[in-house]
C-alpha positions as CSV (number, residue, x, y, z in Angstrom):
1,X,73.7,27.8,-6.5
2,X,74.2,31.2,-4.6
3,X,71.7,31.9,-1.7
4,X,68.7,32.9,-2.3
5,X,67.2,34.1,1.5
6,X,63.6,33.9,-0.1
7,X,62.2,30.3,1.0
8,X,60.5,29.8,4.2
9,X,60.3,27.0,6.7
10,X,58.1,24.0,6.6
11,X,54.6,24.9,7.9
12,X,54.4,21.4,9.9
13,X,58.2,20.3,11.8
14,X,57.4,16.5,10.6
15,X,56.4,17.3,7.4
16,X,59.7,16.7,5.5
17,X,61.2,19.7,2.9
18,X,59.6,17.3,0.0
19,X,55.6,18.5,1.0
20,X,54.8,20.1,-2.4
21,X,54.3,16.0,-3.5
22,X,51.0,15.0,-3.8
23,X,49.5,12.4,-5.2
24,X,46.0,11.1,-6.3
25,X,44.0,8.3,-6.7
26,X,42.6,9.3,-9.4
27,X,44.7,9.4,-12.1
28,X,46.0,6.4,-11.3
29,X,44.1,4.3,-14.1
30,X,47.0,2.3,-15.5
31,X,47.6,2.8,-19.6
32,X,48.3,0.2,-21.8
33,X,48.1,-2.0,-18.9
34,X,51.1,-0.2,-16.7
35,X,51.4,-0.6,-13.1
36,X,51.3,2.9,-11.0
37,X,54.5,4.9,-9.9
38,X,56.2,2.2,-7.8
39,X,58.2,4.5,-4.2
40,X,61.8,3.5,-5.7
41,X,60.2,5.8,-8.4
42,X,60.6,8.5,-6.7
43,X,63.1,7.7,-4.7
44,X,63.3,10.0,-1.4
45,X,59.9,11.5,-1.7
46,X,58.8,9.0,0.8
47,X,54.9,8.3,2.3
48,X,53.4,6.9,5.2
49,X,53.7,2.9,5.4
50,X,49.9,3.1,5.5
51,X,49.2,4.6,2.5
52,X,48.3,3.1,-1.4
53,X,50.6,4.5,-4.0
54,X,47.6,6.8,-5.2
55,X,45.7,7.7,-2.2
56,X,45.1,11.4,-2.7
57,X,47.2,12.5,0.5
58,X,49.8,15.6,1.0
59,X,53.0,13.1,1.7
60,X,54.5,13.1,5.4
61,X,51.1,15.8,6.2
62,X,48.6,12.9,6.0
63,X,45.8,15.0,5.1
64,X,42.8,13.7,2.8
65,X,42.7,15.9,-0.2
66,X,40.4,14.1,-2.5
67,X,37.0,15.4,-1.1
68,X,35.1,12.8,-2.0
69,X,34.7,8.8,-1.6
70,X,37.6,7.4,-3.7
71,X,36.3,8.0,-6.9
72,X,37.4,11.6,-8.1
73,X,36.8,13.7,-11.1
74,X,39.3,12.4,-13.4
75,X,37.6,8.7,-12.9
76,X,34.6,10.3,-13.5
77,X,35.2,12.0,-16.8
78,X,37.0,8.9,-18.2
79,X,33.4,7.2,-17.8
80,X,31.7,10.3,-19.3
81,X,30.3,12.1,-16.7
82,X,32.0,15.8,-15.6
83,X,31.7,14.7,-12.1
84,X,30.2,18.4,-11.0
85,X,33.7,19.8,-11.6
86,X,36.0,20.7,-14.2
87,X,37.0,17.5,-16.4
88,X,40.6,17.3,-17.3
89,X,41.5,17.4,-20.9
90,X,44.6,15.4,-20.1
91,X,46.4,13.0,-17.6
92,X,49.8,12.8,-16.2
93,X,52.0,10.3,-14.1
94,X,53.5,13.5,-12.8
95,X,53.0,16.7,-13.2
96,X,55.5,19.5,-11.9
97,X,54.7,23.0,-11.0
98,X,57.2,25.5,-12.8
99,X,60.1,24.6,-15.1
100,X,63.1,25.8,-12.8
101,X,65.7,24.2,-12.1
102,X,64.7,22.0,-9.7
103,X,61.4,21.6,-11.3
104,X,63.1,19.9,-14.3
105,X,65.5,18.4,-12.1
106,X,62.8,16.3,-10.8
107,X,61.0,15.9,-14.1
108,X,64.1,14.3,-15.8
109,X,64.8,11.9,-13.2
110,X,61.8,10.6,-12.8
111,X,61.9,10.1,-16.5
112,X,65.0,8.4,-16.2
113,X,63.8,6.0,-13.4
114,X,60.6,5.2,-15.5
115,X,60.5,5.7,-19.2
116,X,57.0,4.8,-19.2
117,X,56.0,8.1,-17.2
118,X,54.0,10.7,-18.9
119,X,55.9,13.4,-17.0
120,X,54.7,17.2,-17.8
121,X,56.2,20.0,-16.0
122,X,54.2,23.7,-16.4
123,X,56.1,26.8,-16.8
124,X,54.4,30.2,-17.0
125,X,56.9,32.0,-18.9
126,X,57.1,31.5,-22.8
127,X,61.0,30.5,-21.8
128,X,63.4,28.4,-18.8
129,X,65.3,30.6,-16.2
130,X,63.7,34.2,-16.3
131,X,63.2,34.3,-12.7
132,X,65.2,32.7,-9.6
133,X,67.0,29.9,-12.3
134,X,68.7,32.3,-13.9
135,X,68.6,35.0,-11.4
136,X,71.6,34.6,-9.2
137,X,74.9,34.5,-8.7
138,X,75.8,30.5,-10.2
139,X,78.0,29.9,-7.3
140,X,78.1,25.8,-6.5
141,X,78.8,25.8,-3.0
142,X,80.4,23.1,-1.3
143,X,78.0,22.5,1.6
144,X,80.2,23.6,4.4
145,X,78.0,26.3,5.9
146,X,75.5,24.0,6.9
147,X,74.8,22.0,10.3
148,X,76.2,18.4,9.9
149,X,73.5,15.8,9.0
150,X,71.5,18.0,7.5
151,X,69.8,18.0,4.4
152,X,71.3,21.6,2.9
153,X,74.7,20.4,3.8
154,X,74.3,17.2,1.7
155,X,72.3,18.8,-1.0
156,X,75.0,21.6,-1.2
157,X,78.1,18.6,-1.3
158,X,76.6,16.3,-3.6
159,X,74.7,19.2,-5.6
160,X,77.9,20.7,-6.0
161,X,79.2,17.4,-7.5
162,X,77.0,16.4,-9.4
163,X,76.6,19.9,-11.7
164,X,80.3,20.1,-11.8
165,X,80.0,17.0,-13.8
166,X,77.1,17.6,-15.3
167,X,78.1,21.4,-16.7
168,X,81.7,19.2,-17.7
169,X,79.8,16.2,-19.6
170,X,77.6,18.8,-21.9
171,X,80.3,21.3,-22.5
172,X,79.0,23.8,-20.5
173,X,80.6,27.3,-18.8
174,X,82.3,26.2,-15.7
175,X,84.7,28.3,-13.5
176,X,86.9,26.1,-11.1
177,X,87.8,28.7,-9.1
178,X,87.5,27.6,-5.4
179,X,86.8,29.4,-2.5
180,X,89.0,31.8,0.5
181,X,86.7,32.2,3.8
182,X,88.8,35.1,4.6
183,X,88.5,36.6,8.3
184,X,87.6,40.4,8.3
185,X,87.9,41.1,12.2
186,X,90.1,39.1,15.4
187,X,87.5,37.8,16.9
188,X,86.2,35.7,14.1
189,X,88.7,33.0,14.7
190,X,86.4,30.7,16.9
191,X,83.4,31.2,13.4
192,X,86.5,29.8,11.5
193,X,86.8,27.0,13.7
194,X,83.3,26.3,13.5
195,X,83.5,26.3,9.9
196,X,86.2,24.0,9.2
197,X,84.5,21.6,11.8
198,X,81.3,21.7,10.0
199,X,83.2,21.3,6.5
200,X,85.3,18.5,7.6
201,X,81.8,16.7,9.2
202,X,79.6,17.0,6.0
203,X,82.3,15.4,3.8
204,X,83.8,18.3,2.2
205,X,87.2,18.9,1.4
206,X,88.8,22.3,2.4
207,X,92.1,23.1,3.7
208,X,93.4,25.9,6.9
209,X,96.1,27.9,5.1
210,X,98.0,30.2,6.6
211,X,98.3,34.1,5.1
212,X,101.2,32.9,2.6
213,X,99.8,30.3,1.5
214,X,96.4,32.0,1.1
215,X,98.3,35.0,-0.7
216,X,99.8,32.2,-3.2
217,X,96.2,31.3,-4.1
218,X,94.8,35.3,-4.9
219,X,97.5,37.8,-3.7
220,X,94.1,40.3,-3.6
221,X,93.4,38.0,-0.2
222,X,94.4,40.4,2.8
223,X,94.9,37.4,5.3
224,X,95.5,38.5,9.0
225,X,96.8,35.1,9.9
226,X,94.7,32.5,8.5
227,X,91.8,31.7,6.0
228,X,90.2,28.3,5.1
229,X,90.3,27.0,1.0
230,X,87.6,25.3,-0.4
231,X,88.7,24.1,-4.1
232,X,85.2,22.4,-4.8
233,X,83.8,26.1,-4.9
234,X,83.2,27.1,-8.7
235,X,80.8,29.5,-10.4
236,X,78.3,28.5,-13.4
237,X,76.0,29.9,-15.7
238,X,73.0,29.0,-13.8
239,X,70.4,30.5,-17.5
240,X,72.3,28.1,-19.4
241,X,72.3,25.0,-16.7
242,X,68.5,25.8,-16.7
243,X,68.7,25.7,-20.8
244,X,70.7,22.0,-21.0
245,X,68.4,20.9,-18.3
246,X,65.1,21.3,-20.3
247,X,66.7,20.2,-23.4
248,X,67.5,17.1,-21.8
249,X,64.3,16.8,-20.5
250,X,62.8,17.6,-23.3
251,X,64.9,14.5,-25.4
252,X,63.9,12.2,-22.9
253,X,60.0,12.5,-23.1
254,X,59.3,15.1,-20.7
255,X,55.9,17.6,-21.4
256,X,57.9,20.9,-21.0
257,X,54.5,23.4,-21.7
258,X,55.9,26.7,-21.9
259,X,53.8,29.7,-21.5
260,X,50.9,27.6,-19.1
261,X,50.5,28.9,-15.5
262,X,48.9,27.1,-12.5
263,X,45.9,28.6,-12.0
264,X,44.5,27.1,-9.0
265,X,43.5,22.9,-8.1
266,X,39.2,22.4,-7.6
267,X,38.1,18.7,-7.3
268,X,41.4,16.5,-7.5
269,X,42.1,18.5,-10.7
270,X,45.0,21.2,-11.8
271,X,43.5,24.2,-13.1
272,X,45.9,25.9,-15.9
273,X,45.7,29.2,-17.8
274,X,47.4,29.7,-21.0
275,X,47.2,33.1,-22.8
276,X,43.0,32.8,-22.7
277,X,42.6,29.5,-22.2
278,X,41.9,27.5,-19.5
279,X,43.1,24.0,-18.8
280,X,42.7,21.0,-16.7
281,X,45.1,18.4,-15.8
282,X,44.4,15.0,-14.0
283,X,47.7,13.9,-12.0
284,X,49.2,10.9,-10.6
285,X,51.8,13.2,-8.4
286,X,51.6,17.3,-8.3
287,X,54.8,18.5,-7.4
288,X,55.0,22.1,-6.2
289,X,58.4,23.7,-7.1
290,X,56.9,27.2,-8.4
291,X,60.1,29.2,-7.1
292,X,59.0,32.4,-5.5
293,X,55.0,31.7,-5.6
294,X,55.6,27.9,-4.2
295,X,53.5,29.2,-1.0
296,X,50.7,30.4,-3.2
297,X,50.6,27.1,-4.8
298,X,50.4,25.4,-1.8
299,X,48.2,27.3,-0.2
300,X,46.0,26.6,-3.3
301,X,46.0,22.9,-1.9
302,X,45.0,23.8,1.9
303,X,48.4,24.3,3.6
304,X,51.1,26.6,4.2
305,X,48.0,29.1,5.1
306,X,50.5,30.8,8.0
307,X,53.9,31.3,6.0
308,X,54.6,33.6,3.2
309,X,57.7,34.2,0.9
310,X,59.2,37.6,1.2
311,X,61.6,37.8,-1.3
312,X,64.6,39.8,-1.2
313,X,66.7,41.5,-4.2
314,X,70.4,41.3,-4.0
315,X,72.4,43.9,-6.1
316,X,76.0,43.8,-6.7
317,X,79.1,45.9,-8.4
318,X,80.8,44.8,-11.3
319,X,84.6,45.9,-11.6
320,X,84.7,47.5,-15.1
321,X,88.5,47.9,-14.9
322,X,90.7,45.2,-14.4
323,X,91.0,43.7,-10.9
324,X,93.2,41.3,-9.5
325,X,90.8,38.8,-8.1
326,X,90.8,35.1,-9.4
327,X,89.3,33.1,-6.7
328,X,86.1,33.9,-5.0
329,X,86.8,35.2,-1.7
330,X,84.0,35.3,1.1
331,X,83.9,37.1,4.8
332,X,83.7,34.8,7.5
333,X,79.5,34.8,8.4
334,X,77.4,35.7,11.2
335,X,75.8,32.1,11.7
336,X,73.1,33.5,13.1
337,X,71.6,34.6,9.6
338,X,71.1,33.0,6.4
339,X,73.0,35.5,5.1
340,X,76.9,34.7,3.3
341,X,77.6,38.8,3.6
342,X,79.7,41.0,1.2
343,X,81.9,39.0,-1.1
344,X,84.1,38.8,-4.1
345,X,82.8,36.7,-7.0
346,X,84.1,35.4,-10.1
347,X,81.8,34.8,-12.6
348,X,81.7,31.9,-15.0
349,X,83.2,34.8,-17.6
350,X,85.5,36.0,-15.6
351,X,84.3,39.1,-14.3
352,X,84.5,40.2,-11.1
353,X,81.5,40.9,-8.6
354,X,81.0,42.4,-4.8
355,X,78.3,42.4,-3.1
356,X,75.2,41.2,-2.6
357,X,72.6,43.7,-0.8
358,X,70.2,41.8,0.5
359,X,66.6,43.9,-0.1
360,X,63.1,43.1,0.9
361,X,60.5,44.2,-2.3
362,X,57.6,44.9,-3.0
363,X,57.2,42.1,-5.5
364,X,57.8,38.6,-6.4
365,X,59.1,39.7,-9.9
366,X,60.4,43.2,-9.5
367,X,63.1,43.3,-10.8
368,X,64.0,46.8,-11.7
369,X,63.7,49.6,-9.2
370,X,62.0,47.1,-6.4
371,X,59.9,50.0,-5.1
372,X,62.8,51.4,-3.3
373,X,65.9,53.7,-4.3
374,X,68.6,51.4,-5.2
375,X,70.8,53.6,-6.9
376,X,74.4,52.7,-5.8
377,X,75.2,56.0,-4.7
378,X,78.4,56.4,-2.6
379,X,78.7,53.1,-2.7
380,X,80.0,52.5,-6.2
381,X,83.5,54.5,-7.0
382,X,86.1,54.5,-9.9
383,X,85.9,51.2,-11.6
384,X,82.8,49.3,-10.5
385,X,79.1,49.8,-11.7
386,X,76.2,49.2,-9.9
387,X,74.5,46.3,-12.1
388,X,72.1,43.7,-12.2
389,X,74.3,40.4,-10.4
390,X,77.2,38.3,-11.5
391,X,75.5,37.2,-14.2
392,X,76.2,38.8,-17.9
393,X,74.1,38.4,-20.8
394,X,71.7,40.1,-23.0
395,X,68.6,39.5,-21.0
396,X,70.2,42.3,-17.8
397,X,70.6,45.4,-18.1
398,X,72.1,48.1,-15.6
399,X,69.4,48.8,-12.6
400,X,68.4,45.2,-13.1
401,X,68.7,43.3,-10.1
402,X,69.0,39.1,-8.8
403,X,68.4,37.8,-6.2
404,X,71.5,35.4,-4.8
405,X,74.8,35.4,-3.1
């Protein structure tokens, strides 16, 4: 969905964008006589050609995490010994780190690929999509931004698809609005170029109009002389994506345990806390998608020790009088940041959005006053309000902020 300028790179160039999978030996015990997690499994993970399904190894890092000869805690507490370390109360086939949306993403297919999973996914919050889920803007994009061949432009094109049809198939919010790259200076004309290049490369489908014809699509566009449409552009309701996805998860067998945080791994096994309890998990495959904290959870594992997420707020102003503005329309970009700029968006409701801001804070979940003066100032003027982000609902309130674009 919208951008969210908060991840950072890979600490290792080979190690592929997938290195919060890990898997371990020692779990991998077979129930009721089932084989382990065969690769087509998990399809696109990947590991090295050398490996067994369950050796405990960081995929595509090759590192040995298991810390001991082979036979591990969890073995050793299904014989009845602790093992010197914490014995798990519970096994799983796979075992996600925070119930986001790509942590239940994950969860559910690999349910669907193999019923016979025991999938559980840990979320620390009592509900889904209180932090970057359901914290930004719910723009699909259409993937033309991105270098061809790479991984966020087909991500972006097929991600794009795929929730269209998946908001259409379970009835939910959907805005089909499309998109207007819309140049704001001369000299942006060979960006544009590079744009529609990249666009028509990755497979998507967008159109060069000229300023009538951009005009016919959202007479608000001002057009110099040309623009570039991309219809696959719509806007969402990312909270409620994040809702259907862990109801579906939730109807095909996944573990969704609300309210139990990752509290640190020891000895092959997940630590969890949950209110004053703590907890222990065996796992076949630990996959790391914990959002904003994903570098403290793998830094918990031994790597990632040189990177750490800044995260940035993005605040934005709602038109609270009518404005004629149907279709999202965004500035040509500076390529040379991961940044989309100042934009008109559309939400899933209707209303009408500019901005983002694009704010370092002071913390991972600070989302009120972020430690800084964010008070829109001059900024906001007769008919807009400086609010919390494109998305409406109970749960925001005015001086709220999300993060997105």
């Amino acid at each position: 969905m919208g951008h969210v300028p908060t991840a950072s790179p890979p600490e290792h160039p080979c190690v592929p964008p997938q290195n919060g999978l890990f898997h371990s030996e020692d779990s991998a015990v077979p129930r009721s006589g089932r084989k382990p997690l065969e690769p087509k499994g998990l399809a696109g993970l990947g590991r090295g050609a050398d490996s067994s399904p369950w050796k405990n190894r960081l995929l595509g890092g090759g590192k040995d995490l298991s810390g001991d000869d082979g036979g591990g805690p969890a073995r050793a507490a299904a014989a009845g010994d602790d093992g010197g370390g914490p014995a798990p109360r519970a096994a799983a086939d796979l075992l996600v780190i925070g119930g986001g949306i790509v942590g239940l993403t994950v969860a559910l297919e690999a349910k669907q690929r193999d019923r016979g999973l025991r999938v559980v996914v840990l979320e620390k919050e009592a509900e889904v999509a209180l932090h970057a889920s359901g914290r930004n803007s719910g723009v699909l994009h259409a993937g033309l931004y991105y270098p061809p061949g790479s991984l966020k432009a087909r991500f972006a094109r097929d991600g794009c698809a795929r929730l269209t049809e998946y908001c259409l198939e379970r009835g939910l919010a959907i805005r089909r609005c499309g998109k207007l790259i819309v140049p704001t200076s001369p000299g942006q004309a060979a960006v544009l170029d590079e744009l529609l290049r990249r666009g028509r490369a990755n497979g998507v489908e967008l159109h060069e109009v000229d300023r009538s014809s951009a005009r016919e699509l959202d007479p608000a566009a001002r057009v110099e002389e040309r623009a570039l449409w991309v219809p696959a552009t719509a806007s969402v309701d990312p909270a409620a994506v994040t809702r259907a996805l862990a109801a579906d998860a939730r109807a095909a067998g996944v573990e969704l345990r609300t309210g139990e945080a990752f509290a640190g791994w020891k000895d092959g096994v997940v630590l969890t806390r949950r209110g004053g309890a703590v907890g222990a998990w065996s796992a076949g495959y630990v996959i790391n998608a914990a959002g904003v904290h994903a570098d403290t959870v793998a830094r918990a594992f031994g790597f990632g020790a040189g990177y750490r997420i800044m995260p940035f707020m993005g605040r934005y102003l709602r038109a609270t009088v009518p404005v004629a503005v149907t279709r999202h329309i965004y500035p040509v970009p500076d390529l040379r940041y991961p940044f989309l700029g100042v934009h008109f968006t559309v939400a899933v409701d209707g209303s009408v959005w500019i901005g983002p801001t694009a704010t370092p804070v002071l913390g991972r979940e600070r989302y009120g006053d972020a430690g800084f003066d964010v008070d829109a100032g001059p900024v906001a003027g007769p008919g807009f309000d400086a609010d919390a982000g494109p998305v409406a609902g109970d749960r925001l309130r005015p001086g709220e902020a999300v993060s997105g674009a």
